[in-house]
C-alpha positions in Angstrom: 44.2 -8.2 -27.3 46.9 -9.3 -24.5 45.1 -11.3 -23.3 44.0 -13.1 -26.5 40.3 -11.5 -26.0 38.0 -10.1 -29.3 35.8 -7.1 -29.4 32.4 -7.7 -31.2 30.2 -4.3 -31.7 26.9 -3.9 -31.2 26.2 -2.0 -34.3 22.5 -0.3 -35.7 21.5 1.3 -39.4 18.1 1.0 -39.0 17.5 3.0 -36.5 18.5 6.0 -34.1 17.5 7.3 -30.3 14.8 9.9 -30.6 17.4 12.5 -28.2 20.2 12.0 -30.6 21.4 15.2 -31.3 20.6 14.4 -35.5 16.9 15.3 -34.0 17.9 19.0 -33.1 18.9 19.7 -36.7 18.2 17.2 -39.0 21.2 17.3 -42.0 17.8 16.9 -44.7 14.3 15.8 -44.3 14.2 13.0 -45.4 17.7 11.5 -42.9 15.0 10.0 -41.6 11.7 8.3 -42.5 8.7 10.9 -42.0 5.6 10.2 -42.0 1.9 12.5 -41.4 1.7 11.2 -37.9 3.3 8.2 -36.2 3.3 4.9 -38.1 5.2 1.9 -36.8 6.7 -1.0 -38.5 4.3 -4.0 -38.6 7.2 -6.5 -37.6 5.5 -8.5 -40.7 8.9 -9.9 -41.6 7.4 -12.5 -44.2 6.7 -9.4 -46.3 9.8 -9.6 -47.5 9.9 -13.1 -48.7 5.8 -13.1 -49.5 5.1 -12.9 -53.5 1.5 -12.0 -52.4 2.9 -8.9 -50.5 0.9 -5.7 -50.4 3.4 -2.6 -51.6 1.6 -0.9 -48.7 2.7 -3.2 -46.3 6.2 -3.2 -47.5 6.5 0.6 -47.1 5.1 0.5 -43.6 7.6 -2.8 -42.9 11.1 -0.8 -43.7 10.0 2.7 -43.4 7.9 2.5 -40.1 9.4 3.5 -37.0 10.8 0.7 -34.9 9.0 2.1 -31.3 8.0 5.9 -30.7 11.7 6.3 -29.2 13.4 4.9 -32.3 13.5 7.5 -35.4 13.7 5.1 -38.5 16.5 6.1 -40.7 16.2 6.5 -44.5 19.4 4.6 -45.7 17.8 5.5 -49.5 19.1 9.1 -48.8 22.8 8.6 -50.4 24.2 11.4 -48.0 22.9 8.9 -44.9 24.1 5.6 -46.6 27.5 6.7 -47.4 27.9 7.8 -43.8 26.8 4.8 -42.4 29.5 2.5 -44.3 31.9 4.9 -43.8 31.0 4.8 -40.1 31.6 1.4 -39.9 34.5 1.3 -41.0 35.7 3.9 -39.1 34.9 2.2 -35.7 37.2 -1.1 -37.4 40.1 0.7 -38.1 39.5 3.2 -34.8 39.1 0.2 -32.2 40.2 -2.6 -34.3 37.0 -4.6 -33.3 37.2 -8.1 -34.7 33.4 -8.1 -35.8 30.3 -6.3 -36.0 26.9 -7.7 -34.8 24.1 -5.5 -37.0 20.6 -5.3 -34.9 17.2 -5.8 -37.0 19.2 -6.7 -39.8 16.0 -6.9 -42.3 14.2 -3.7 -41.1 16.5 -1.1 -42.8 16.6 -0.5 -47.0 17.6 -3.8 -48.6 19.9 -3.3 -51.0 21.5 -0.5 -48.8 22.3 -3.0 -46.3 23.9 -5.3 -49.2 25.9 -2.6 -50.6 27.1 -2.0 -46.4 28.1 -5.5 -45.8 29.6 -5.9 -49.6 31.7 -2.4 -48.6 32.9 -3.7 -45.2 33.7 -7.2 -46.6 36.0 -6.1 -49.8 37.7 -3.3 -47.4 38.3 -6.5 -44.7 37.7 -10.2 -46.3 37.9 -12.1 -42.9 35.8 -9.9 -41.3 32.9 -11.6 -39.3 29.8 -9.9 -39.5 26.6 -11.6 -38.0 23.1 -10.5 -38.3 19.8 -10.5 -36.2 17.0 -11.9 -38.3 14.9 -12.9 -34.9 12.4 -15.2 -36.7 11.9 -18.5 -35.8 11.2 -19.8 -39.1 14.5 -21.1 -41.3 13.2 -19.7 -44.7 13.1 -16.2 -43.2 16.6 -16.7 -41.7 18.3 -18.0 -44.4 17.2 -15.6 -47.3 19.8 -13.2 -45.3 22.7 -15.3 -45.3 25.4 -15.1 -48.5 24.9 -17.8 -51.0 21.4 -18.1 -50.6 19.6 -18.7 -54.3 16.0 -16.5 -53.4 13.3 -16.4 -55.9 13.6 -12.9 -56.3 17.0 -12.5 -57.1 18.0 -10.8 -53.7 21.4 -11.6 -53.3 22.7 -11.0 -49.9 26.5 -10.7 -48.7 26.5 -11.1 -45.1 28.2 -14.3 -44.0 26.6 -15.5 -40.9 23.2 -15.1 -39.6 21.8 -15.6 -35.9 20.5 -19.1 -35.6 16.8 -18.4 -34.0 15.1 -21.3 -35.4 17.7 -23.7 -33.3 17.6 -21.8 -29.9 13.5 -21.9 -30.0 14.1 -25.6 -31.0 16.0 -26.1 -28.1 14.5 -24.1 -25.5 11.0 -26.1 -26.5 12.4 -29.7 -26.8 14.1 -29.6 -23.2 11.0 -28.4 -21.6 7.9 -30.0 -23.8 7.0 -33.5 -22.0 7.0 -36.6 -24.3 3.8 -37.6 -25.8 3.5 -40.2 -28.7 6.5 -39.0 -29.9 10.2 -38.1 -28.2 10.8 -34.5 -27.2 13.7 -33.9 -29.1 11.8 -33.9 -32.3 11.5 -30.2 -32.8 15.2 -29.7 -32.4 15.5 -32.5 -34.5 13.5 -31.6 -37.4 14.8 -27.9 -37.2 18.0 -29.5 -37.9 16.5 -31.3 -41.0 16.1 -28.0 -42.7 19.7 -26.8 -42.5 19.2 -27.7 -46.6 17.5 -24.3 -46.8 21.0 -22.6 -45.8 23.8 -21.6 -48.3 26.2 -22.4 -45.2 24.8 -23.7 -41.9 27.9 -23.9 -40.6 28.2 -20.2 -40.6 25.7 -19.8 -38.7 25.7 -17.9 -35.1 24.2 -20.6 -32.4 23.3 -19.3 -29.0 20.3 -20.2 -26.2 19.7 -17.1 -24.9 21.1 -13.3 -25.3 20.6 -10.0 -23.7 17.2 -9.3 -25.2 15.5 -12.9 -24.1 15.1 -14.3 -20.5 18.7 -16.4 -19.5 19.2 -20.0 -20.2 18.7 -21.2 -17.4 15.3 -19.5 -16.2 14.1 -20.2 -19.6 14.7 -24.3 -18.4 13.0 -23.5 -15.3 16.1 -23.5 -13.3 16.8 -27.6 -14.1 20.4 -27.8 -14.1 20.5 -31.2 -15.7 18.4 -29.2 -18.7 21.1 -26.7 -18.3 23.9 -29.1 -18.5 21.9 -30.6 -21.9 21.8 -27.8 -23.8 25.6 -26.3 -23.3 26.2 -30.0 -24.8 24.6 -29.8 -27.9 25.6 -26.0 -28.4 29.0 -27.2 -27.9 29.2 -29.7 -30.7 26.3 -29.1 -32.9 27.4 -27.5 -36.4 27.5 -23.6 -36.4 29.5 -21.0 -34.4 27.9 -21.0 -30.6 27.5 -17.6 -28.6 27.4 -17.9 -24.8 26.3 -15.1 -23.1 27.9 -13.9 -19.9 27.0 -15.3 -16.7 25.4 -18.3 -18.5 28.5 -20.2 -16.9 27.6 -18.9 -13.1 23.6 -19.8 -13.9 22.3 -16.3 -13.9 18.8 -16.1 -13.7 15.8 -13.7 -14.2 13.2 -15.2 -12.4 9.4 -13.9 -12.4 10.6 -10.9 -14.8 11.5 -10.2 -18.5 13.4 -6.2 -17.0 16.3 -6.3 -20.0 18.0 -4.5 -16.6 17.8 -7.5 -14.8 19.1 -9.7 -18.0 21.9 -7.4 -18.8 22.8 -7.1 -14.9 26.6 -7.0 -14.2 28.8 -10.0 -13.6 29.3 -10.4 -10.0 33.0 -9.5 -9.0 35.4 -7.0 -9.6 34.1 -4.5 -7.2 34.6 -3.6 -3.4 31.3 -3.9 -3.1 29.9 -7.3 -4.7 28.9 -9.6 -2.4 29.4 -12.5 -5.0 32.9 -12.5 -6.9 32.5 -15.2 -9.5 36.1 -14.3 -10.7 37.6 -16.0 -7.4 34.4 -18.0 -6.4 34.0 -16.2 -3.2 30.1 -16.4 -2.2 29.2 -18.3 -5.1 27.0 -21.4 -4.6 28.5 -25.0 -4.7 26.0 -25.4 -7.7 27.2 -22.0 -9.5 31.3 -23.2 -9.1 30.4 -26.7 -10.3 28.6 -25.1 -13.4 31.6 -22.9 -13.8 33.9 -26.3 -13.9 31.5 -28.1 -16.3 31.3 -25.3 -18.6 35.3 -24.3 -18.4 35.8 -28.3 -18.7 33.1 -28.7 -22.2 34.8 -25.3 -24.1 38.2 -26.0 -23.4 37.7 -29.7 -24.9 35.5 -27.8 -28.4 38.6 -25.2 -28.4 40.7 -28.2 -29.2 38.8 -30.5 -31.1 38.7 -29.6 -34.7 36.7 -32.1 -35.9 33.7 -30.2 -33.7 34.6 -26.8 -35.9 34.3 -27.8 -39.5 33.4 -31.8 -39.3 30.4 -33.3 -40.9 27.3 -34.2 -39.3 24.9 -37.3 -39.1 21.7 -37.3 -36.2 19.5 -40.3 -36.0 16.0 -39.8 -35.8 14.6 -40.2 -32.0 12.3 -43.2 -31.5 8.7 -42.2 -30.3 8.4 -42.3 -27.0 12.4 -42.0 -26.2 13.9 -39.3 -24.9 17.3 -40.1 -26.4 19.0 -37.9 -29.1 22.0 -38.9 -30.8 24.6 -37.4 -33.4 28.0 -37.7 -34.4 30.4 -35.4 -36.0 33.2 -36.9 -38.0 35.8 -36.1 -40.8 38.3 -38.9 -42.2 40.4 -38.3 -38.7 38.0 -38.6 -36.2 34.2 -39.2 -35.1 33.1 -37.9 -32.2 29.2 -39.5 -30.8 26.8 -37.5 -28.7 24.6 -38.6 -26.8 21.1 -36.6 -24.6 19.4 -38.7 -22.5 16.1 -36.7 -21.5 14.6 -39.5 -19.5 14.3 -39.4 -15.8 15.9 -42.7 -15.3 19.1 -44.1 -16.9 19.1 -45.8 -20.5 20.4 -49.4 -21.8 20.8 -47.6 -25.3 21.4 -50.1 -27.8 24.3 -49.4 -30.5 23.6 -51.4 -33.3 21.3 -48.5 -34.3 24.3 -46.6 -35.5 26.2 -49.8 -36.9 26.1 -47.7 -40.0 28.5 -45.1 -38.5 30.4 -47.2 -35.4 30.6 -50.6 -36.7 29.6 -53.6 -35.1 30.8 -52.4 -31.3 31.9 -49.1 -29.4 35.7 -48.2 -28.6 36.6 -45.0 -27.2 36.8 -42.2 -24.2 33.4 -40.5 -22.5 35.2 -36.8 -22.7 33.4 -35.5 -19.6 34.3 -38.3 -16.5 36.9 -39.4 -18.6 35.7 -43.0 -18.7 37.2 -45.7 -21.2 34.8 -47.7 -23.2 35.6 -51.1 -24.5 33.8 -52.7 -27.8 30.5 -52.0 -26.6 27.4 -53.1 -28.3 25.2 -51.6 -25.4 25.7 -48.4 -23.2 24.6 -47.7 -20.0 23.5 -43.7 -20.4 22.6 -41.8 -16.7 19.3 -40.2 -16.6 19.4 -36.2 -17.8 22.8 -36.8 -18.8 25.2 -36.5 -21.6 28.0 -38.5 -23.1 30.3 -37.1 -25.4 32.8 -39.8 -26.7 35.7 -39.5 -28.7 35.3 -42.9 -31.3 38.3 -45.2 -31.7 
């Protein structure tokens, strides 16, 4: 807290370890789901959306086990579900965390987890709560988020969901080649379907965490790529996650070893080689991704309209690999720009007359450069422009 830092937790109901001492002696038989021998979820997460749905495969969905090691808990027992909440809010008060991240948010009892994040949210109204729906479909995603009309009634109360759908967008449009059409159009039409979210600016954006290869191997190590994508995750709409070490370009090449992904951050201790804290034994390309990175946040921190301003994208042009969007309120516009194309870009403004006027004033935010009534732009290959709009 001194040093302005927040505490998110890592926090499960669905499931426990299969050594936690609960195993030893079990408070009832039914704490946790039992079954005649070992059945495991089906991961079938369009079960609980599906109006076709077997009751079968709904049972084995929230009641199997998550993996041998897991025990799934039976949040139905009332004993089990009061704890839990109460739990939760012990660890706020306790630690004074500033949020709560729940894992497998779908997989335990439904309403048990509406009636946990209803508890949590009237005992702390501006407490953030996020949860992991890891689909990559938005209709599956935003059934979970609060506000959301579903066809079944299901009314949820968490606030903010993870943003899957966008970071699979992502990922696959900065490494797909071109074909007929531009590359960006899978981020582009994920975008499109924010309309199935009661608030998509709620939601938790990220392009990688610790249970998914890092960033930057998932681009293949292309630091322009790299440089792309913390871009558009700085000033698309939604809340961005960056996971540590994304900054100093960690990697995890040739292996998907979660020790490997969740390795420490180099420095702090006698006997790291690397100290990424002071830059000692860091790379040229590592400190220069540090700069870009500490150079793009501390711009977002400060820009407002970037937090809760409104946003227009233009459709890319087959065959282009240029994406542009803006994001204004009645202050301010700011205009992005991706150029995906392996050589620079005459890109012509009159395009976006309907949002700039009839020529370009303004400041490129990342060189600092001035622009002067343009009606054409001169974009650098892999590169992107973020200018504030006069």
């Amino acid at each position: 807290m001194k040093k302005g830092l927040t505490v998110i937790m890592d926090m499960v109901a669905n499931h426990i370890g299969l050594n936690h001492w609960w195993m030893n002696d079990l408070p009832s038989q039914d704490w946790i789901n039992q079954w005649p021998e070992y059945t495991e979820t089906n991961h079938r997460k369009s079960i609980i959306l599906d109006p076709y749905a077997a009751e079968e495969d709904r049972k084995i969905f929230f009641d199997g086990w998550f993996v041998r090691t897991m025990p799934d808990l039976n949040q139905k027992n009332p004993e089990l579900a009061t704890y839990l909440i109460q739990n939760a809010i012990w660890w706020i008060e306790y630690s004074g965390i500033s949020g709560i991240r729940m894992d497998t948010y779908p997989y335990p009892d439904m309403e048990f987890m509406n009636d946990w994040s209803a508890a949590i949210s009237k005992e702390y109204p501006l407490f953030t709560i996020v949860g992991e729906e890891w689909s990559t479909n938005p209709n599956q995603v935003a059934y979970w988020q609060e506000g959301k009309e579903n066809y079944n009634g299901y009314k949820s109360h968490l606030k903010s969901v993870m943003d899957f759908p966008l970071q699979n967008a992502l990922v696959n449009s900065l490494n797909n080649e071109k074909s007929w059409a531009s590359s960006w159009i899978e981020l582009y039409e994920t975008l499109a379907q924010d309309y199935v979210y009661a608030n998509p600016n709620n939601l938790m954006i990220f392009s990688d965490n610790h249970d998914m290869s890092r960033m930057y191997t998932q681009l293949n190590e292309n630091y322009d790529l790299y440089k792309l994508a913390l871009v558009y995750l700085a000033t698309t709409r939604g809340i961005p996650q960056i996971y540590y070490g994304t900054e100093i370009l960690k990697t995890n090449p040739g292996s998907d070893d979660h020790g490997i992904i969740r390795s420490d951050f180099p420095g702090g201790w006698q006997k790291d080689k690397v100290n990424a804290f002071t830059g000692h034994g860091m790379s040229l390309k590592q400190k220069d991704a540090q700069e870009f990175v500490k150079k793009l946040l501390n711009w977002r921190k400060s820009t407002t309209v970037i937090h809760s301003g409104s946003l227009k994208h233009f459709a890319p042009k087959n065959k282009e690999e240029v994406y542009v969007f803006f994001r204004y309120n009645n202050q301010k516009k700011i205009m992005v720009i991706l150029n995906k194309n392996t050589e620079d870009v005459l890109l012509d403004l009159t395009t976006y007359r309907e949002i700039l006027g009839e020529s370009l004033s303004g400041r490129e935010v990342l060189n600092n450069v001035r622009i002067n009534a343009a009606s054409k732009l001169s974009v650098k290959a892999r590169n992107a422009m973020i200018i504030e709009v006069e």
